[in-house]
Each structure stands twice: as structure tokens, then as C-alpha cells.
C-alpha positions as CSV (number, residue, x, y, z in Angstrom):
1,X,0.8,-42.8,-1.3
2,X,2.0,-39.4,-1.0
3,X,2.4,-36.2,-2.5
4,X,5.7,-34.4,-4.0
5,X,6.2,-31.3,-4.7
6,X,8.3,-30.3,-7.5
7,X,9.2,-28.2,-10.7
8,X,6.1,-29.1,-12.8
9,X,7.2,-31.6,-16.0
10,X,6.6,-29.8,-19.3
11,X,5.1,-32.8,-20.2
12,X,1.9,-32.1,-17.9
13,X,1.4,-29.2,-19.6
14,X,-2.1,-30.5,-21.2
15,X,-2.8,-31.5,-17.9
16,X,-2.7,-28.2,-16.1
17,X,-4.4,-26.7,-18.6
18,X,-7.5,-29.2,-18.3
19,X,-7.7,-28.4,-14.5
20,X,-8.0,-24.7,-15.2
21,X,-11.2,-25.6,-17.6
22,X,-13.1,-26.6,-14.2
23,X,-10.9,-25.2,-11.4
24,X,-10.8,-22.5,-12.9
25,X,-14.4,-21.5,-14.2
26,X,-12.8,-21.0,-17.8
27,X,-16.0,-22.7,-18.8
28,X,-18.0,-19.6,-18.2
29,X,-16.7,-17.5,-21.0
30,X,-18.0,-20.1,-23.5
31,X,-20.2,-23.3,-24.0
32,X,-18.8,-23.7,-26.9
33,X,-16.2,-27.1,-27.3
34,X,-13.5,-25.6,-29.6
35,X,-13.5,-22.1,-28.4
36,X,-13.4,-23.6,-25.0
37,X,-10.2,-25.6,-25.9
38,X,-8.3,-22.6,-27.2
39,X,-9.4,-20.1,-24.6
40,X,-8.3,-22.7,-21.8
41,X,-4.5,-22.9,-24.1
42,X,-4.5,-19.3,-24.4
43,X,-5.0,-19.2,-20.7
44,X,-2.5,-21.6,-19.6
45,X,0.1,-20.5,-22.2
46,X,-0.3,-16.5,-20.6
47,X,0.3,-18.4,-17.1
48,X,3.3,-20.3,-17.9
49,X,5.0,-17.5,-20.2
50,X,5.0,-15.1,-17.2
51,X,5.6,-17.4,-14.2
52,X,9.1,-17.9,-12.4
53,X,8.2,-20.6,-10.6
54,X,5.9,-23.5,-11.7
55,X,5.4,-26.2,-9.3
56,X,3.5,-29.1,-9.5
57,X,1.8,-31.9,-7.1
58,X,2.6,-35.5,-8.0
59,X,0.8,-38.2,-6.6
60,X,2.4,-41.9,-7.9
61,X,4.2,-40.0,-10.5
62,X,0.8,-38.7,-11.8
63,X,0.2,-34.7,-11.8
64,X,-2.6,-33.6,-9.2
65,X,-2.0,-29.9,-8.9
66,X,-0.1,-27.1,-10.0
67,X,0.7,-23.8,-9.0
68,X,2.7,-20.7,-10.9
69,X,3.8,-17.5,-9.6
70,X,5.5,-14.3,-11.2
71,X,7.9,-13.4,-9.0
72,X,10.0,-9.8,-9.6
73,X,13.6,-9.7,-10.6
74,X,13.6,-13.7,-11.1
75,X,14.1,-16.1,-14.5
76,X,11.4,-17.3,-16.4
77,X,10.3,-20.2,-15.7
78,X,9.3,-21.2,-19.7
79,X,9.4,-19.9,-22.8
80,X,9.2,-20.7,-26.6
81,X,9.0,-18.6,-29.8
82,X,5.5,-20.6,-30.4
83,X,3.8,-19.8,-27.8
84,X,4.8,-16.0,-27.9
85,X,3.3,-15.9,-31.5
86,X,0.1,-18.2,-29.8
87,X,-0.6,-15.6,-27.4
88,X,-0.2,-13.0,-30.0
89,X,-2.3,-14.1,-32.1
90,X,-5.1,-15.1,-29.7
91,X,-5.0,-12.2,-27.7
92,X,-5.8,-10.5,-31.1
93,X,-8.8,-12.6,-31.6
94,X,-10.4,-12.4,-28.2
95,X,-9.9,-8.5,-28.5
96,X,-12.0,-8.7,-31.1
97,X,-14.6,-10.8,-30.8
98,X,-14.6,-11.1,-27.0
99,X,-13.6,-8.4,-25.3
100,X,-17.0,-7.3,-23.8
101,X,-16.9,-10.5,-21.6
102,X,-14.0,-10.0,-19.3
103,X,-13.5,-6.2,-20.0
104,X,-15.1,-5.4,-16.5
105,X,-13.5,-8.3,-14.3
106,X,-9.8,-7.1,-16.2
107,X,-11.1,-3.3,-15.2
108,X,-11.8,-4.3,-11.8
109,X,-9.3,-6.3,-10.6
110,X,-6.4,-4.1,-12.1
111,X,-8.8,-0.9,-9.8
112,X,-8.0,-3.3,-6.8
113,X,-4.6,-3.7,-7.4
114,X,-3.7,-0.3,-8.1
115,X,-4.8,0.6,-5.0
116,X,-3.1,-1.7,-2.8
117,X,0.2,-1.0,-4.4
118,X,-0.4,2.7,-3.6
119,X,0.3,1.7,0.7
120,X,2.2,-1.8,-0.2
121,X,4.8,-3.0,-2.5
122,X,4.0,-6.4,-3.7
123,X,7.0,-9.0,-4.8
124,X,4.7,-11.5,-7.1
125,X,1.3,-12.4,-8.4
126,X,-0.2,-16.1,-8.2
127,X,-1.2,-16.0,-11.1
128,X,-2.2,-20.0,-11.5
129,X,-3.6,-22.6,-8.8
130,X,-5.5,-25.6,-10.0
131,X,-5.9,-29.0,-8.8
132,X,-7.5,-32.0,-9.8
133,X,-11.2,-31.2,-10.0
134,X,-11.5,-35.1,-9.6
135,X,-9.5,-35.7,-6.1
136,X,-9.8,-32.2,-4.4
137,X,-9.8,-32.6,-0.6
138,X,-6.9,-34.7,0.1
139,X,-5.3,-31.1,1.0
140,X,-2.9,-30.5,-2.4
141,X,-3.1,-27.3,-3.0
142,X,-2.3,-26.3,1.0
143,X,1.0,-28.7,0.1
144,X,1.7,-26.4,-3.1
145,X,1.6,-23.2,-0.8
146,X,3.7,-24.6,2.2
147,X,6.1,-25.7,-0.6
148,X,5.7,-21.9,-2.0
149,X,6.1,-20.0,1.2
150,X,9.8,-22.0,1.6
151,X,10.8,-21.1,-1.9
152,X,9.9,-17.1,-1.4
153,X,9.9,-16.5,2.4
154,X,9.4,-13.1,3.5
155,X,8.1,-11.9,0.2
156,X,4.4,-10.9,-0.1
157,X,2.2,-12.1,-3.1
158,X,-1.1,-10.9,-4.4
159,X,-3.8,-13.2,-6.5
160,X,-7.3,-12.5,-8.1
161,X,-10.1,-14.6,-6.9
162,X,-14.0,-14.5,-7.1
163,X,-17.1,-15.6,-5.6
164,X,-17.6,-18.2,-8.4
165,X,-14.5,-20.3,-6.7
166,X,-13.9,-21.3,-3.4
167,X,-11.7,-18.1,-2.5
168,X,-12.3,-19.0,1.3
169,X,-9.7,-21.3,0.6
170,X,-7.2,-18.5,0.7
171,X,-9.2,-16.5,3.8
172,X,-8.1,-19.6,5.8
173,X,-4.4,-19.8,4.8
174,X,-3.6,-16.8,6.1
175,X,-4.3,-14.0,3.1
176,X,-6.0,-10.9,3.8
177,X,-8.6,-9.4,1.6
178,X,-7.5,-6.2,0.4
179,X,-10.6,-5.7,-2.1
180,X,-13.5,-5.9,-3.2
181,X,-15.6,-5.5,-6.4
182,X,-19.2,-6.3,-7.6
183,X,-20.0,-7.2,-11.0
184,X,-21.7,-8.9,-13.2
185,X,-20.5,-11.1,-15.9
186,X,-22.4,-13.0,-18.6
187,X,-23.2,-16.4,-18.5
188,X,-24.8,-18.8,-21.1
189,X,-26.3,-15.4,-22.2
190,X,-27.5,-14.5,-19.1
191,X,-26.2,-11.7,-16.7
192,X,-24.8,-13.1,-13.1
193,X,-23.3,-11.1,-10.4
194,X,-20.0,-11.3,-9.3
195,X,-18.0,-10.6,-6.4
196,X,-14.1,-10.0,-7.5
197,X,-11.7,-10.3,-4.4
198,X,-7.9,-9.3,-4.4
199,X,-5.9,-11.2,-1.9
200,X,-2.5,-10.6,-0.7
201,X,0.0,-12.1,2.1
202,X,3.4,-12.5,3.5
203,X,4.5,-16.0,2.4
């Protein structure tokens, strides 16, 4: 059985989004089911609206992975007068009511990048890369980057990671750290440090 990669199906859409809640430790900003839901849409639907590429892993027809990327000077890949007034509206809401969680990681990371772009210029963020929380291993998401690096070779790409994911992943597929940030972020009510990396590389 082996694995394509192609231009993720707008149908999988629901699927991306549920790899994110795990893959992606969305499941720290909230415990609770329905804010969970709409924070992991609100997430997935700021991915998609800014990416220029979407690309997903197939396995038997079946969606295993998915990477976006936001690539300067290049089409959108999506986009849809409901999710613009989605985004809007939720981005509202968490401004309110939410801000205080991810204020500092935002603060942070946008520090890092900042910085880099004063001695580099950057062509594109990866801004989503989640696979299957369920069949990890079977070495997807280095298939999504090989299939990446032939679509945009030569350009260089940035991505936010943290030491509550397995950002070696990226250490070993030839990006270079170019920051470094400690923090602490709250947890089921509880405060628990944080190290926020910024990545970068050549594709």
C-alpha cells in the first residue's frame, strides 16, 4: 500500500482539522468539548485561508497527512466568503475571552521571526503539518516535505514549533534553529513551561 502525495481533497477538510486537535496540541488551550471543536475549526480555517499550497498524504484513497504552506507572490490555495466571516467572527471572540492564553507564544514567536528577517529574507511559512496521530511512523510527513521541497526548490521556509511536539523531527530534516524562547503557558489551570523554537531551511 503506498502513499500519494497530492493537492489535498476539500472533502478532507474535517479530517485535517481532527489531526491538528492531537498533532497539534490544540487540546491545551481548552478541556472543554465544544470550545475545543471551534478553536480546532478556527485553526484549520486560518491555515487553509492563507496557504498556497495544501497537500495531502493518501494512503488507499484515505487521507493520512497534510501539509500547507504560504508561499509569497503565489494564488491561494482556498477561499470562501464563509469562512472569511468564520474567522472574523472567532477571532473576535477569542480576543476577548482568550487572549491571555496564547498572547505570549503570538509575542514570542513573531520576536523570533522579526529577527531572522532582519539578516534573511524568507519566501514562506509552514504554517500546517499534521498526520495521523493514529499511524505516525510509517514516515508521512518526511514524504509531504520531499514532495514540498520539489514544488518550491531553492526557496527558504520558516515554521513555529515547541517543546510540547516533537520539533526534532525538523532538526533532522535538515532545518536550522534560528530561535529560541522560554515561556510558560497555562494548562488545565496550571502554569507549564515552554520552549518556542523558530525553524527555517532551504527546501
Amino acid at each position: 500500500m503506498s502513499i500519494k502525495i497530492i493537492d489535498l481533497k476539500r472533502k478532507d477538510f474535517n479530517k485535517a482539522r481532527k489531526f491538528a486537535i492531537k498533532g497539534m496540541n490544540l487540546s491545551w488551550y481548552t478541556t472543554n468539548a465544544v470550545e475545543l471543536y471551534f478553536y480546532s475549526l478556527y485553526f484549520w480555517y486560518d491555515g487553509i485561508s492563507k496557504a498556497t499550497r495544501a497537500l495531502g498524504a493518501y494512503k488507499d484513497d484515505e487521507l493520512v497527512g497534510v501539509l500547507l504552506v504560504n508561499m509569497k507572490g503565489e494564488q491561494k490555495y482556498y477561499s470562501s466568503l464563509w469562512s472569511k466571516l468564520f474567522l472574523k467572527l472567532t477571532s473576535s471572540i477569542i480576543n476577548q475571552n482568550y487572549e491571555s492564553r496564547g498572547s505570549e507564544y503570538d509575542h514570542v514567536n513573531m520576536k523570533m521571526l522579526e529577527e531572522l528577517k532582519r539578516t534573511e529574507q524568507v519566501d514562506g511559512e509552514l504554517n500546517f503539518f499534521a498526520v495521523n496521530p493514529e499511524i505516525k511512523g510509517q514516515g508521512i510527513g518526511t514524504k509531504l516535505l520531499k514532495e514540498l521541497e520539489k514544488l518550491e526548490s531553492g526557496k527558504k521556509i520558516y515554521l513555529y514549533s515547541d517543546s510540547g511536539s516533537t520539533y526534532q523531527f525538523y532538526m533532522h530534516r535538515g532545518f536550522l534553529e534560528k530561535g529560541r524562547e522560554n515561556i510558560k503557558v497555562e494548562v488545565a489551570k496550571e502554569e507549564v513551561p515552554l520552549t518556542c523554537f523558530l525553524f527555517s531551511k532551504t527546501l
